[in-house]
C-alpha positions as CSV (number, residue, x, y, z in Angstrom):
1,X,-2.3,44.3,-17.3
2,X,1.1,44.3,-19.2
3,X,3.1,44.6,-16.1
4,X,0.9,41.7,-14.6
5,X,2.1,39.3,-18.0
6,X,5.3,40.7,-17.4
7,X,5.4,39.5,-13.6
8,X,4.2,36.1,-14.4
9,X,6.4,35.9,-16.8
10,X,9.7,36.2,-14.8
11,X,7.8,33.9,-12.2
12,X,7.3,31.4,-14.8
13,X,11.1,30.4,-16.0
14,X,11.5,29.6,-11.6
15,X,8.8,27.0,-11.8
16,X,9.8,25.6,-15.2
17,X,13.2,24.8,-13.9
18,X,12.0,23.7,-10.7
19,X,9.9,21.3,-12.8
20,X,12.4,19.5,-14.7
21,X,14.7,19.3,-12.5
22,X,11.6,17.4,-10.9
23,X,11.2,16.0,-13.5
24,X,14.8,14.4,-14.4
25,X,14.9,13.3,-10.5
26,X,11.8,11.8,-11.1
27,X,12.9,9.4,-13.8
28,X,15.5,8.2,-12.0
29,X,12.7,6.0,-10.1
30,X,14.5,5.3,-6.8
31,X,13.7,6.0,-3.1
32,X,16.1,9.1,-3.3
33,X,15.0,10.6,-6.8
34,X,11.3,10.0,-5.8
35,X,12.4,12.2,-2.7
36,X,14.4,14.9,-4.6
37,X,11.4,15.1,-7.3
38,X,8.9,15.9,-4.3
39,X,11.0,19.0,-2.9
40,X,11.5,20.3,-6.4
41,X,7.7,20.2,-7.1
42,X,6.8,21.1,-3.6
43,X,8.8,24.1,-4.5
44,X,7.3,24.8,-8.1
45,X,4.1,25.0,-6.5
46,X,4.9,27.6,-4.1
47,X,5.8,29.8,-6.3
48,X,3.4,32.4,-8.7
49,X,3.1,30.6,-12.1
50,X,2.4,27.2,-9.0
51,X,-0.8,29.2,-7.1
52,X,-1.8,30.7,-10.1
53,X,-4.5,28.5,-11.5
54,X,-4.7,30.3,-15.0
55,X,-5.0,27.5,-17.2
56,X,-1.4,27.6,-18.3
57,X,-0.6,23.8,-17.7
58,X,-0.3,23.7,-13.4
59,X,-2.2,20.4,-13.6
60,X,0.6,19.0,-14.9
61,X,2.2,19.9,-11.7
62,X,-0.2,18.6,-9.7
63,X,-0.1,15.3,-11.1
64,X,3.6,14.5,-10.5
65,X,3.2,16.0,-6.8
66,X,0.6,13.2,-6.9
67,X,2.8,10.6,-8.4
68,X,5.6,11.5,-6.7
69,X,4.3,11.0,-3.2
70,X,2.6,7.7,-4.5
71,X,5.6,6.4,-5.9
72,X,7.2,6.9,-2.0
73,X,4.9,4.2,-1.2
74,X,6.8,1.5,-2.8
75,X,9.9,2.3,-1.0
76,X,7.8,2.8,2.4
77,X,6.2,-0.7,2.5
78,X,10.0,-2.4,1.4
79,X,10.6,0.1,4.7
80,X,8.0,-1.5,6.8
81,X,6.7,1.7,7.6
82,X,3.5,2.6,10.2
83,X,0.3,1.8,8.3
84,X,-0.3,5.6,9.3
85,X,2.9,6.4,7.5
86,X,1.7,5.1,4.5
87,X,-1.8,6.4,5.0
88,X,-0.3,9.7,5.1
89,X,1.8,9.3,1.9
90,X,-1.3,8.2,0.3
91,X,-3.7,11.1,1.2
92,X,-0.6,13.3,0.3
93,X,-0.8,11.5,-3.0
94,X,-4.3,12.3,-3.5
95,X,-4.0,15.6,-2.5
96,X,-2.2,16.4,-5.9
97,X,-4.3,14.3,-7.6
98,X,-7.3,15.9,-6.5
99,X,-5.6,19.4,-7.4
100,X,-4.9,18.4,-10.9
101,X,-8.7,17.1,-11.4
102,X,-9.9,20.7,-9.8
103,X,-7.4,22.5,-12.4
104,X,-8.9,20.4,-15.4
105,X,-11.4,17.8,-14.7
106,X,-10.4,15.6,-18.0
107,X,-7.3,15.2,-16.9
108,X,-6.9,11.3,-17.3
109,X,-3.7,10.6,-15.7
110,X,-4.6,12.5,-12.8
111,X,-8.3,10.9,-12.5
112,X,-6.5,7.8,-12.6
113,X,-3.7,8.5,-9.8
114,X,-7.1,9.5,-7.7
115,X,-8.6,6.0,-8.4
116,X,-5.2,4.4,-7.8
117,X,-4.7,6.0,-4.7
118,X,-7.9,5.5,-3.4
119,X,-7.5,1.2,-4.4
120,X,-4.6,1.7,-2.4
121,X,-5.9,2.9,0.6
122,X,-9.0,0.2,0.7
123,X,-5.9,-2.1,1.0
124,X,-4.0,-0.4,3.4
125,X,-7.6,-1.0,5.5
126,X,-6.9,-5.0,4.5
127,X,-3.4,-4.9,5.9
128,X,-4.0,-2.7,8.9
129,X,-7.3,-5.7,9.7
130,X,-4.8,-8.5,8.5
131,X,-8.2,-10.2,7.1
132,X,-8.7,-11.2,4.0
133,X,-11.7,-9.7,3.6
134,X,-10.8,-6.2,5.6
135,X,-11.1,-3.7,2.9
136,X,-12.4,-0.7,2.9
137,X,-14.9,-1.4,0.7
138,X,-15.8,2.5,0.3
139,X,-12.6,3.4,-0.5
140,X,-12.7,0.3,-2.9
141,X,-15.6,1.7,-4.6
142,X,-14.1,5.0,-5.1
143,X,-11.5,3.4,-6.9
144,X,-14.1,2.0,-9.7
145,X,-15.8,5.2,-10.0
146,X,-12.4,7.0,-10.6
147,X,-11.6,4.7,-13.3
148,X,-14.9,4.3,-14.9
149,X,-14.4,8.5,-15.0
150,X,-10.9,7.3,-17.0
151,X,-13.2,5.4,-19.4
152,X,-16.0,7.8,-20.0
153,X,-13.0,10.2,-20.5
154,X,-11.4,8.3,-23.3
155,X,-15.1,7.2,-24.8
156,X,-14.8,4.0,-23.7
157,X,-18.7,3.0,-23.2
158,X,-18.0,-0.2,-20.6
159,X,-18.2,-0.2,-17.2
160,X,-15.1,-0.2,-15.2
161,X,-15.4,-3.0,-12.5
162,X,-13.0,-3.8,-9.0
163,X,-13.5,-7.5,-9.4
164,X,-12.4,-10.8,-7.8
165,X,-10.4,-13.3,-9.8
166,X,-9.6,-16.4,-8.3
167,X,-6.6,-16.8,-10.8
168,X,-4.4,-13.9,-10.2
169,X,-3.9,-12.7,-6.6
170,X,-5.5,-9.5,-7.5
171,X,-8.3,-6.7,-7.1
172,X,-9.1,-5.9,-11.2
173,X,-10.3,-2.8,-13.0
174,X,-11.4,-4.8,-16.0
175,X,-13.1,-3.1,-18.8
176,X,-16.5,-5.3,-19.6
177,X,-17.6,-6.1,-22.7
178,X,-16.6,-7.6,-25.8
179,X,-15.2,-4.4,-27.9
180,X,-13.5,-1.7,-27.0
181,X,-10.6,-3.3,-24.5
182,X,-7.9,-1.4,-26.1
183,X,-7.6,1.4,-24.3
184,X,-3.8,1.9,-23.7
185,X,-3.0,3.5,-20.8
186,X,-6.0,5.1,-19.7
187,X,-7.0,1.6,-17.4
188,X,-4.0,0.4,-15.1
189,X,-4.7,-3.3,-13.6
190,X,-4.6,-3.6,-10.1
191,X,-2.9,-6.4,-8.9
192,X,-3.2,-5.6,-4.9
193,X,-4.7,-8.6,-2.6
194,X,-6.5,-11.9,-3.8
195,X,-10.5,-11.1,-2.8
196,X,-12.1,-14.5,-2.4
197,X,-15.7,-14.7,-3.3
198,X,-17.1,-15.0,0.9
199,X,-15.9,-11.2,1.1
């Protein structure tokens, strides 16, 4: 057992640096850091502490994978990459996410890279269809369930709801009710495609 601690222990320092260097990459928030960020935590996930799944912070991990593939999205779309490019970047994205979740299911950031990602692919579905109305409306409402999960995490008792708003040229996750709205940063807004009310 003490050679075991001992093992993990010389693994560990190898996936903490290859974390903040993924890390510092990461805050640079281009194209090319966003790139560099993903090698360095595709790497800190290969590696011992990475696999090991013994509750000593790997979600956190997880989560930039997640947000470090998401981020690519940005500079894909400026790109005019393949809607199956993107798809691809976004599943990737949600493949940390959902890792993180798995590793600690009260995770909030991570819940809510899962219901970003998922909003993002029901409008990838309204690009790919060029209609208005061309969501993928189960992807959409995977979304809402991912952030009400954010709420019910933070105690928030309101429903979270993907909602149309003729004013802003949005999708919404609007917390409902009249107390309670302040919830920092545990609800991102939306702003992806303007749903009319025929949809």
């Amino acid at each position: 057992r003490l050679v075991e601690r001992e093992q993990r222990r010389d693994h560990f320092p190898a996936a903490l640096r290859l974390l903040v260097r993924g890390f510092l990459y990461y805050s640079d928030e281009s194209a090319d850091g966003y790139a560099k960020a993903l090698r360095e935590f595709q790497a800190a996930a290969q590696t011992e502490w990475g696999q090991a799944e013994d509750d000593t912070g790997q979600e956190i991990l997880y989560y930039f994978l997640g947000g470090a593939h998401l981020q690519q999205l940005i500079f894909a779309v400026q790109e005019n990459a393949s809607i199956d490019e993107r798809r691809e970047i976004i599943y990737s994205a949600l493949d940390g996410y959902e890792k993180a979740v798995e590793l600690n299911e009260n995770y909030l950031r991570a819940v809510n890279g899962q219901a970003a990602g998922a909003v993002q692919l029901a409008r990838l579905a309204q690009v790919e269809s060029g209609s208005t109305c061309g969501w993928d409306w189960g992807w959409l409402d995977e979304g809402e369930r991912g952030y009400q999960k954010v709420l019910e995490i933070v105690g928030v008792g309101y429903r979270a709801q993907v909602w149309a708003q003729p004013r802003c040229e949005a999708g919404f996750v609007q917390v409902a009710g009249g107390e309670g709205e302040h919830v920092g940063d545990a609800i991102a807004v939306i702003c992806v495609q303007h749903l009319p009310i025929e949809c």
